[in-house]
Each structure stands twice: as structure tokens, then as C-alpha cells.
ROFIKOL-142406 format. One record per residue (C-alpha): residue in three letters; x, y, z. Coordinates in nm, 4 decimals. Layout:
// residues N
> ALA	X	Y	Z
...
This chain:
// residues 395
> UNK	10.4317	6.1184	1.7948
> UNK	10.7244	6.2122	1.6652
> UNK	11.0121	6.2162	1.8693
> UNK	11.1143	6.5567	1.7690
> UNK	10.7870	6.6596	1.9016
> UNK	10.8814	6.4625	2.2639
> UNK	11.1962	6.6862	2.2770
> UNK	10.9225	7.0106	2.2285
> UNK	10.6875	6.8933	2.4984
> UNK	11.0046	6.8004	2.7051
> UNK	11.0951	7.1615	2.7061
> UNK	10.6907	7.2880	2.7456
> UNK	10.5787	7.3938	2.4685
> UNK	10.2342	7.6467	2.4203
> UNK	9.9374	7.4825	2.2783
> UNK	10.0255	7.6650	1.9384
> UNK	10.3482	7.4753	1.9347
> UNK	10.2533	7.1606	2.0141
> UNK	9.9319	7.1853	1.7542
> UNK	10.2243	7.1931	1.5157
> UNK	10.4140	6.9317	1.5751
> UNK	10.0992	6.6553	1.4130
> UNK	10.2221	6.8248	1.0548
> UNK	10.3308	6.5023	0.8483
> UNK	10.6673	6.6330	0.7351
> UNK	10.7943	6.6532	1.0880
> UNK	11.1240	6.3856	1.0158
> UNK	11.1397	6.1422	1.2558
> UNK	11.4564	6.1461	1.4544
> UNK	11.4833	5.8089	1.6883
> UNK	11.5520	5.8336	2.0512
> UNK	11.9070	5.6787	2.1119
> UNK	11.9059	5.3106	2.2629
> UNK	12.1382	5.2459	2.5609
> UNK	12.4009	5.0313	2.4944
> UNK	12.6884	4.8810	2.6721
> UNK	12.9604	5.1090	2.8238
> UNK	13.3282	5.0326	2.9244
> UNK	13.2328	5.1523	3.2727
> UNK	13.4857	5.2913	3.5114
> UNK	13.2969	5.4262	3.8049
> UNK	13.0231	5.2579	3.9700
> UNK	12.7867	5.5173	4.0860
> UNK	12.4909	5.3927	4.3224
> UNK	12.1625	5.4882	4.5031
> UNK	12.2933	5.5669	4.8805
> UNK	11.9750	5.7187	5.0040
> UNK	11.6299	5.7643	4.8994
> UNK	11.2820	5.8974	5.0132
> UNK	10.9558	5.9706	4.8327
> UNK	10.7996	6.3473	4.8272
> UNK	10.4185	6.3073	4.7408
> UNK	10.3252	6.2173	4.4000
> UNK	10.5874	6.4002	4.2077
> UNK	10.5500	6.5844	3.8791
> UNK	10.4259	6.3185	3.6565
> UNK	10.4361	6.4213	3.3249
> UNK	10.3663	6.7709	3.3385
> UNK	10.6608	7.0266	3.2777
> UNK	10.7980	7.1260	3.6018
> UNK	11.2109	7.2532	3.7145
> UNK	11.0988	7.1657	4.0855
> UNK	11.4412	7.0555	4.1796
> UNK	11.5800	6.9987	4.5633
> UNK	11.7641	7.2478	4.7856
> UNK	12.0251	7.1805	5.0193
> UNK	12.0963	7.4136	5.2773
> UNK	12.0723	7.4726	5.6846
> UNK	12.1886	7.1097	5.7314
> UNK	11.8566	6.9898	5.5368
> UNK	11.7342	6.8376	5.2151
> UNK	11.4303	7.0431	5.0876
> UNK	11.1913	6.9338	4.8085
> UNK	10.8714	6.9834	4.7030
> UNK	10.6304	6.7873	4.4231
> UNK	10.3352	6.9356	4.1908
> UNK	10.0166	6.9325	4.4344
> UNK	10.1824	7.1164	4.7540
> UNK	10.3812	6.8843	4.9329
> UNK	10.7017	7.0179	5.0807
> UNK	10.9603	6.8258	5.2835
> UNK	11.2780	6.8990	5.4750
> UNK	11.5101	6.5990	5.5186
> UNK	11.8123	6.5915	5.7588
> UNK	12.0765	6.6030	5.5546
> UNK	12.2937	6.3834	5.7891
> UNK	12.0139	6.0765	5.8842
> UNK	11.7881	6.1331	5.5556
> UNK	11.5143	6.1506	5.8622
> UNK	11.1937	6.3785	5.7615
> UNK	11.1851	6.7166	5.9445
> UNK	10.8945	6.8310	5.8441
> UNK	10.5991	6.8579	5.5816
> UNK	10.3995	7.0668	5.4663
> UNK	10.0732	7.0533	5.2268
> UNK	10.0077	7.3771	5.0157
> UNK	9.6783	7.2274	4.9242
> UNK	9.5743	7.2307	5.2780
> UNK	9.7580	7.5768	5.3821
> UNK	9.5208	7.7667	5.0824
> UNK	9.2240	7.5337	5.0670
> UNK	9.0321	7.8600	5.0934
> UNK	9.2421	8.0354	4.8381
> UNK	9.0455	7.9954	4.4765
> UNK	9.3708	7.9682	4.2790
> UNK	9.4998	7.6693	4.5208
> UNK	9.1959	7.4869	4.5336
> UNK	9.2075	7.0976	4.4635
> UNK	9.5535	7.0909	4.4549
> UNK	9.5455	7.4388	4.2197
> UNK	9.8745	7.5243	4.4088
> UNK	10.0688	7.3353	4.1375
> UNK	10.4008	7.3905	4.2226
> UNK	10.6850	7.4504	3.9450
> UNK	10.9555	7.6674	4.0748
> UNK	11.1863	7.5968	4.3394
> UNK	11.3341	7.4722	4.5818
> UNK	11.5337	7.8211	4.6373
> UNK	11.6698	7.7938	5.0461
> UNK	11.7611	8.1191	5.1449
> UNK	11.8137	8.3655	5.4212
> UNK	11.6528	8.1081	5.7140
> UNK	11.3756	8.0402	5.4337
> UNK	11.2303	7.8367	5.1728
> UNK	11.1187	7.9803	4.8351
> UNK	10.8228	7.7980	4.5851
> UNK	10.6207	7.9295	4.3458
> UNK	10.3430	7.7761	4.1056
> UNK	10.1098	7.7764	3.8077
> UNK	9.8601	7.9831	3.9914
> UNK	10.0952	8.2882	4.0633
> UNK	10.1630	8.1897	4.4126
> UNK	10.5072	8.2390	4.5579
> UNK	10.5732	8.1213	4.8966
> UNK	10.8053	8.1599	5.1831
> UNK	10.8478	7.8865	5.4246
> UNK	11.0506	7.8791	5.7595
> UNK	11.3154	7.6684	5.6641
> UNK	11.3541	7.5015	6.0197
> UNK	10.9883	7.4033	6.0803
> UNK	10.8326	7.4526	5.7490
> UNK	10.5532	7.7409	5.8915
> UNK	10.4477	7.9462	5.5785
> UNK	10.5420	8.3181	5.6741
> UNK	10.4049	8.5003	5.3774
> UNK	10.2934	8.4351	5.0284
> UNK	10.1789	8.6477	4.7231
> UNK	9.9902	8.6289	4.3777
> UNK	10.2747	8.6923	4.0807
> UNK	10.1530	8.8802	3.7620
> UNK	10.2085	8.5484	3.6000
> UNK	10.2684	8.2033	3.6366
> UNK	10.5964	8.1106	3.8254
> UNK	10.7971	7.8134	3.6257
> UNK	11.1705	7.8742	3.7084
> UNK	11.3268	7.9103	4.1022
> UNK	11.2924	8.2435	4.2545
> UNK	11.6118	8.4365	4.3243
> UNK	11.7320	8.5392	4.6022
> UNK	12.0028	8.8691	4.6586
> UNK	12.0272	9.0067	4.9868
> UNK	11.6726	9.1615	5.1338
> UNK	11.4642	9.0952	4.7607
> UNK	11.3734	8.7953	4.5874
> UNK	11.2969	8.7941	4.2496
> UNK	11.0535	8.5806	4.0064
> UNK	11.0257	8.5437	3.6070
> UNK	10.6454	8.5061	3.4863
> UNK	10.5196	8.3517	3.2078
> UNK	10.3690	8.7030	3.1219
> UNK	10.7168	8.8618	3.0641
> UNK	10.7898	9.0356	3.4210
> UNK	11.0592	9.0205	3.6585
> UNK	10.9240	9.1114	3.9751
> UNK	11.0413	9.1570	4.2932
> UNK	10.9195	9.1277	4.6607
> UNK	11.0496	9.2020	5.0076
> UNK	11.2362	8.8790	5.0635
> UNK	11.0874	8.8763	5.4565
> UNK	10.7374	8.9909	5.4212
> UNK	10.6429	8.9717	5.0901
> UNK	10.5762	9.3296	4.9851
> UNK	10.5815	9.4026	4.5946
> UNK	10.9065	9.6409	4.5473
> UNK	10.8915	9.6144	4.1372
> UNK	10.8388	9.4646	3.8073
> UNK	11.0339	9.5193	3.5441
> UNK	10.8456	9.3993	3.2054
> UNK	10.9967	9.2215	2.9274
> UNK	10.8883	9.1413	2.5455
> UNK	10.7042	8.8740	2.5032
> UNK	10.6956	8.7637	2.1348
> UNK	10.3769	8.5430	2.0277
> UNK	10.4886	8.2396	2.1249
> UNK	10.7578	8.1523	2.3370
> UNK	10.8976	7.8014	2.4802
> UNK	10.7007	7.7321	2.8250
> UNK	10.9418	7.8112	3.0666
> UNK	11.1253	8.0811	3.1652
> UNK	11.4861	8.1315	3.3019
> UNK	11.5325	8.1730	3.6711
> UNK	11.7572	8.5469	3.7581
> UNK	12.1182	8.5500	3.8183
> UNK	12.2357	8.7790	4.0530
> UNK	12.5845	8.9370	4.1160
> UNK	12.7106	9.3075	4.1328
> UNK	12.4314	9.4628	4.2367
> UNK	12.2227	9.3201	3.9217
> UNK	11.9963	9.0458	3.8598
> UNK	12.0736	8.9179	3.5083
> UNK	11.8169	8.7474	3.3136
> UNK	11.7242	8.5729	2.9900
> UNK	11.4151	8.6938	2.7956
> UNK	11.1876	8.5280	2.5268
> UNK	11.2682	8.7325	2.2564
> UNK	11.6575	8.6295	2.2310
> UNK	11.8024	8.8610	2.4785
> UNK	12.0521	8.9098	2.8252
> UNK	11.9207	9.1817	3.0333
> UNK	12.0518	9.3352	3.3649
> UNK	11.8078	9.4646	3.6143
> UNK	11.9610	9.6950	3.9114
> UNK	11.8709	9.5330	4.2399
> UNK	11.7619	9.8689	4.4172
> UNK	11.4983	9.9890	4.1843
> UNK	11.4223	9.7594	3.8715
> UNK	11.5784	9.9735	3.5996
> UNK	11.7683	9.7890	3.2842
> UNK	12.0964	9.9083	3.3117
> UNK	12.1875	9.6830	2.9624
> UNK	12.0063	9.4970	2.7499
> UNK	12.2130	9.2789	2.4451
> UNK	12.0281	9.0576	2.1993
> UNK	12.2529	8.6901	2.1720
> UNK	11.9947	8.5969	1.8722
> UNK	11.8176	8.7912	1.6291
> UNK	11.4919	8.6184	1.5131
> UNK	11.4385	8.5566	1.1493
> UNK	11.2683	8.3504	0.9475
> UNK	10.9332	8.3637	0.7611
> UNK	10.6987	8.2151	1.0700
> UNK	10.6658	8.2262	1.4386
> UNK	10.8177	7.8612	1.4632
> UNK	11.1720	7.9828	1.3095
> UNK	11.1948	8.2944	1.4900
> UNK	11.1556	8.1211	1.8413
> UNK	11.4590	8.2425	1.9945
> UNK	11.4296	8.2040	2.3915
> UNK	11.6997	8.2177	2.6891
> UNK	11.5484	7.9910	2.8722
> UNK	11.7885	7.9659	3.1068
> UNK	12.0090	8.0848	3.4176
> UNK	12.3112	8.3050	3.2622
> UNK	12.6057	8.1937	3.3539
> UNK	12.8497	8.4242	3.5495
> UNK	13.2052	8.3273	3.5762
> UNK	13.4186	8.5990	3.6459
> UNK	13.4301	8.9403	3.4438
> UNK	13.2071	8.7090	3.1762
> UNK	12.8409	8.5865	3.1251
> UNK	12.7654	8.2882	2.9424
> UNK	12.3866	8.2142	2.7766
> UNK	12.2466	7.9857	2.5344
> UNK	11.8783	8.0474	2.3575
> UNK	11.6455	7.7737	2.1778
> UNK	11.7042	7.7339	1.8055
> UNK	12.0051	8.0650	1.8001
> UNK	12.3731	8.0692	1.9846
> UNK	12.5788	8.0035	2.2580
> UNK	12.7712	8.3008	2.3373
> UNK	13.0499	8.5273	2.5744
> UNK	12.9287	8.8575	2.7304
> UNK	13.1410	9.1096	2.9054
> UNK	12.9509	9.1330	3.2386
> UNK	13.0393	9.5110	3.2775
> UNK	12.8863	9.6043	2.9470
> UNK	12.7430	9.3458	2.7658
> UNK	12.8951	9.3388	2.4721
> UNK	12.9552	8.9901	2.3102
> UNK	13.3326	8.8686	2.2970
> UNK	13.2301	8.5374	2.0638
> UNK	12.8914	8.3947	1.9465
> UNK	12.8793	7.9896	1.8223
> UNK	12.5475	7.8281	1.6921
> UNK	12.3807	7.6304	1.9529
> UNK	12.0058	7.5486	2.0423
> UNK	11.9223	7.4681	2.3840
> UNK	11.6534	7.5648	2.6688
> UNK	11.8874	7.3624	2.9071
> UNK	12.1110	7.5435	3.1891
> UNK	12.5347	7.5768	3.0916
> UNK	12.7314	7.4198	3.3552
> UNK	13.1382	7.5083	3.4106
> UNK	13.4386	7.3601	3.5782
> UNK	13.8560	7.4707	3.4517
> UNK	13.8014	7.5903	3.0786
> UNK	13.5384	7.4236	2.9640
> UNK	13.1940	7.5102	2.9125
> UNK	12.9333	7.2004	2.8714
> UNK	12.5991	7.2130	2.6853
> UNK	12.3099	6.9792	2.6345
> UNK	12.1738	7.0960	2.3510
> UNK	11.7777	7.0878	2.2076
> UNK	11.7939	6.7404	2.0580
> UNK	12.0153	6.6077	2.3603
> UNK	12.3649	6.6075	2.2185
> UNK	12.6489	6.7119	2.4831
> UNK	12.9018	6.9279	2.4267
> UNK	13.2222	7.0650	2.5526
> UNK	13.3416	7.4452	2.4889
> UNK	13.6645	7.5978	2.5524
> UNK	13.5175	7.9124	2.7047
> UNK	13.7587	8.1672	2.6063
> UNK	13.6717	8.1352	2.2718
> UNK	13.3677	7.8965	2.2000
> UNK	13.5497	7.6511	2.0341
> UNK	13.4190	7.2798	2.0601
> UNK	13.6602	7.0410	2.2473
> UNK	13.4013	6.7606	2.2161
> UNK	13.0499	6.6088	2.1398
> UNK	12.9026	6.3366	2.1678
> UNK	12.5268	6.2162	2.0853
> UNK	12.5097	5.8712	2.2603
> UNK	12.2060	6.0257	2.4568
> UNK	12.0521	6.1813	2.1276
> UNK	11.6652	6.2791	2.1831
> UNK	11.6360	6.1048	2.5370
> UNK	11.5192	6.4295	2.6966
> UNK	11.8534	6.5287	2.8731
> UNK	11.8177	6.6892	3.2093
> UNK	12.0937	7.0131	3.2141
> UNK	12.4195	6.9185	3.3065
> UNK	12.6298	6.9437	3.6053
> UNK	12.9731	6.8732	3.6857
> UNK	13.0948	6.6487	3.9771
> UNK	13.4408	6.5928	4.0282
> UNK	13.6079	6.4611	3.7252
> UNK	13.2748	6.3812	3.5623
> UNK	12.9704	6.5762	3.4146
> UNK	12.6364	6.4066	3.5105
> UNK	12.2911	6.4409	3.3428
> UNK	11.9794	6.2461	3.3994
> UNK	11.7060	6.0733	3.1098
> UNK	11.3639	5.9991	3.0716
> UNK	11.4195	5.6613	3.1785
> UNK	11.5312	5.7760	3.5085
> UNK	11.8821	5.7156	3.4193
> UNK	12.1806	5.9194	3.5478
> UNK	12.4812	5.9083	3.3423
> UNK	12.8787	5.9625	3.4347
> UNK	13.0732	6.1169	3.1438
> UNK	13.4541	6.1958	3.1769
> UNK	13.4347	6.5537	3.1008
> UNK	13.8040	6.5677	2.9266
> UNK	13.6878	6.3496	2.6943
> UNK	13.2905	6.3190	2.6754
> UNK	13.2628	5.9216	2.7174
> UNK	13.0619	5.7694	2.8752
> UNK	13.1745	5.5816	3.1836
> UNK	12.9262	5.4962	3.4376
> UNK	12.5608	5.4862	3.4954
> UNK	12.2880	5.4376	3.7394
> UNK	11.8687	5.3835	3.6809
> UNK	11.7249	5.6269	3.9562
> UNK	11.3728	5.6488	3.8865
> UNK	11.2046	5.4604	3.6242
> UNK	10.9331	5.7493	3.5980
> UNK	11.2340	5.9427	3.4618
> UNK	11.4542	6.2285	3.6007
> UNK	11.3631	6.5929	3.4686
> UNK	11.5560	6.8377	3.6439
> UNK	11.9437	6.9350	3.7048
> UNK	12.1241	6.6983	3.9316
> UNK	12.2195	6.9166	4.2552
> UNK	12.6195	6.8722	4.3285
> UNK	12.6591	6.9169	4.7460
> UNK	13.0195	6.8232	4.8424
> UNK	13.0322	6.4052	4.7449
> UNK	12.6539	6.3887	4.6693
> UNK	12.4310	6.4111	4.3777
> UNK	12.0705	6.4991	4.4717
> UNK	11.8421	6.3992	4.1676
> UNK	11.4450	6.4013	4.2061
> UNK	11.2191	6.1899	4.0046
> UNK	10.8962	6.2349	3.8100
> UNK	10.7215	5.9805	4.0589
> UNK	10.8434	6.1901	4.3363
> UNK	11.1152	5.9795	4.4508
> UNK	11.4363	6.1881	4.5866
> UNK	11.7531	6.0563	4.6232
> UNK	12.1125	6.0169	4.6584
> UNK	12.4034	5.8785	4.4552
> UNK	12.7465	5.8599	4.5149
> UNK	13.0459	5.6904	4.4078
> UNK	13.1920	5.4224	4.6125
């Protein structure tokens, strides 16, 4: 298969999508080989401990949570743990399958878990293929309520005060009572005919929960009773078939200060006023992958896995490199002087993000690493396809 077609089923592709991806005049674009580094930091492995069987190869943004002086993480079939964060000793587990064996949707492992961790007000927050959307008591792991979404559940639920909020795979933001699960609203969304798998998981600031839609758009749903109170396209679709005018924000928007930051799949990176949403500069960028921030710089890992550094305040590019090219880039996240993103080959890399090379790396998981490396104080929390969770630091 082409490895243009990898990069599609990286970021979960429909059926439609991936039918298309067999046509011969796909060109082939090769996935970059590792090769030596002038390494400068020596990042390593400090603590590690395996949570069921993972994701394997199925797309999945389960991703650990760190909160309450525990480690919380979860893999596909049902199995959550909570690690002390000081020992790395388990807490507690719990098995979804077992919870809702009687529940037709979570039967033989049906729970199929895909969106969390979120750890939030004493609780934790999954939700799955099926629809279901869980809360957990995040100091002994008791299940306190759960609910059947509109839709399936692919992104992290969202958390603002007294609501949390989920984005289906059926174009609805809805919202539930954050302690006992009662539906409060849905707000409904376009969804064009075919869309990039996943979905963006809600910011939330102001009063607003501000979210990315499938048809190229920012939109800002009040918290109090699920009304749009702006709505600003960052793409316009065109093109002469459904492939071309695939224009998703498949992502977390990015709030720093009076400004929003969003990126959609094959369309542009741009600046919103927060306020209004009107857009202060666009620049052409593909990518399903979350932004990540630190002094002026934006940094991007784009569709095809190139990285790139953006002066914020006016999209300009300060760097890029491609070393990484087509080796299924997790997002990116900043740690100290560095930015950090995980491969397919369970690598996690160290970039100097003032200059974008590469100084430092560390195999994790050989089963590959999928999802955004969590930042907590000196650690990096990365979680494996196999299921293996750990820790790296820098000596």
C-alpha cells in the first residue's frame, strides 16, 4: 500500500476513503529512514507499566491523564488503570467489558474505548465506539454513571464546570450533567459525505465550548444552553469530488489569549479573534494533528508528517523540517526547550524548537506511539499501541 494511503488510515479514514486509496496513480511517497543525529540530550524510559492489550492497530486518541496525584489510562477492550503518580504502584482497575457484560453495545469487549482519559472534577471521563461515555470515581475507579451518545465517541470529552461535553461521529456536540449523567443538549453540526474518522475534542473558555467541525469550520457553543453564538469557516471546500473538498478541523482549537488557533485536513492554518471570530491571518496547511504553543511560536505536524514552526502573530514560517516525513507523527507537544512527538516505530523524538533539529531520541514502544505525549512538570507520559505506558525524562 502506498504510503500516502498509511498516512490516511493513520488519521482514520471512512471505508469510502480508504476504497480509494488502491487507485494506481496514487504516487508513492517513501516513509523517511532514521538516520544518525548529533544528539544533545539523552532522554530515557524512567518508568513503565502495561494497560491491557492496548489499541493495536485500530484508530484510537486514548491518551493518559494525570491528575489527583494519579496516572490514569485506559486501552481499547475496557481496561482502565490508575497509577500512583509518585511509586508508579497500580491503584486500581477496572474492566468495562465486565461492568456492561449485559449491555448489548459492550458485549465481547463492544465497549471499545477511543476517547479519553479526561480527569476531572474527582472523576474520570471515557467514551467509545458504541456511544458509551463513562464516569469513573477517580480515587477507586467505581463507575458512577454512564450514557449512550447519539454517535460514536472518538476524541476526549470536555469538561467546564458542572457539564461535560462529547463530539460524535454523527455531527453533535452534546452535553450531559457532568455528576449524573443527564442529557442537557446537543447542538448538531454539518456533516458533509465523507469526513476524516475522527473528530476534534471541545475547547472551553469564556463561557463557550469551541469546536472544530467536518465541514471546515470554528464554532462556539454557549455553555448554559447549546446555542452557536459564532460560527467562521477557516476553509472553503472546492474541488470537483468529495476527496478534494475534505476539509475537516479535526482538532482541539487552540486558545491563547484574546486568539484561537485551528488547522483543518487538506485547507489552512489560521488566527481567530476569540471575541468574534473573525480571522486576523490564514496560511496553507493540512493537518488532522493538534497545534501545540510555547513564547511566539506556533508548531504543526502537518498531514504527511513534516514539522513546522509559526510565528503566531502573523503565520509566518520560522522553520520546517521533514526528517520524520510520512512516519505517522503523533501531535506535538512542547517540553522545556524542546518539542517532542512520537512515530510508528514507537520512537519519541527531541527537537530544539528554536531551530527544528533534531537532537535526541528514545524507542518507547516498538508497537508504535499514536497519541500526544502528555507534558506533567519534568515528565513525558507517552502510551503505546501494545498498551505499554510510560515515562521519559531527561537525565
Amino acid at each position: 500500500m502506498k504510503s500516502w494511503c498509511k498516512n490516511l488510515l493513520a488519521a482514520g479514514l471512512s471505508l469510502a476513503m480508504l476504497s480509494a486509496c488502491s487507485s494506481s496513480d496514487v504516487e508513492d511517497e517513501p516513509v523517511s529512514e532514521l538516520t544518525a543525529i548529533q544528539a544533545t540530550v539523552f532522554p530515557e524510559v524512567s518508568w513503565s507499566a502495561s494497560v491491557g492489550d492496548g489499541v493495536g492497530d485500530y484508530y484510537s486518541r486514548l491518551a493518559p491523564a494525570v491528575r489527583y496525584g494519579k496516572i490514569f489510562a485506559a486501552d481499547r477492550y475496557g481496561e482502565v488503570t490508575a497509577f500512583d503518580e509518585a511509586t508508579g504502584e497500580r491503584v486500581w482497575t477496572k474492566d468495562f467489558s465486565e461492568e456492561f457484560r449485559d449491555n448489548a453495545l459492550a458485549k465481547n469487549k463492544g465497549a471499545r474505548i477511543a476517547a479519553g482519559v479526561t480527569a476531572a472534577r474527582n472523576k474520570v471521563f471515557l467514551g467509545g465506539e458504541s456511544g458509551l461515555l463513562a464516569a469513573l470515581n477517580a480515587e477507586d475507579g467505581q463507575v458512577l454513571w454512564h450514557v449512550i451518545a447519539g454517535g460514536e465517541l472518538l476524541s476526549a470529552p470536555t469538561v467546564a464546570d458542572d457539564v461535560v461535553v462529547v463530539s460524535t461521529s454523527s455531527g453533535s456536540l452534546e452535553a450531559f450533567n457532568v455528576d449524573t449523567g443527564a442529557k442537557l443538549w446537543v447542538y448538531e453540526m454539518q456533516l458533509p459525505n465523507l469526513t476524516l474518522r475522527g473528530t476534534g475534542s471541545a475547547a472551553y473558555e469564556a463561557g463557550g465550548f469551541f469546536i472544530g467541525t467536518a465541514d471546515g469550520k470554528v464554532a462556539v457553543v454557549i455553555k448554559n444552553n447549546g446555542q452557536a453564538a459564532w460560527e467562521q469557516a477557516i476553509y472553503n471546500p472546492t474541488g470537483g469530488n468529495e476527496f478534494t473538498r475534505m476539509a475537516d478541523v479535526d482538532m482541539t482549537p487552540l486558545i491563547l489569549g484574546d486568539n484561537l488557533y485551528a488547522v483543518s485536513y487538506n485547507g489552512n492554518l489560521v488566527s481567530m479573534e476569540l471575541r468574534t471570530g473573525r480571522v486576523v491571518w490564514t496560511r496553507k496547511y493540512s493537518s488532522f494533528n493538534e497545534l501545540a504553543s510555547a513564547g511566539l511560536s506556533l508548531f504543526l505536524v502537518d498531514d504527511h508528517s513534516r514539522i513546522y514552526s509559526v510565528d503566531k502573530r502573523n503565520g509566518l514560517e520560522l522553520w520546517s523540517n521533514s526528517e520524520l516525513a510520512n512516519r505517522t507523527l503523533t501531535s506535538p507537544a512542547v517540553y522545556k526547550d524542546y518539542l517532542v512527538v512520537g512515530d510508528f516505530e514507537g520512537y519519541l523524538h527531541f527537537i530544539d524548537r528554536s531551530t527544528g533539529t533534531i537532537v535526541g531520541r528514545v524507542q518507547v514502544d516498538s508497537s508504535g506511539l499514536y497519541s500526544q505525549p502528555l507534558v506533567v512538570d519534568d515528565k513525558i507520559y507517552v502510551q503505546g499501541r501494545s498498551g505499554k505506558l510510560a515515562v521519559v525524562t531527561l537525565p
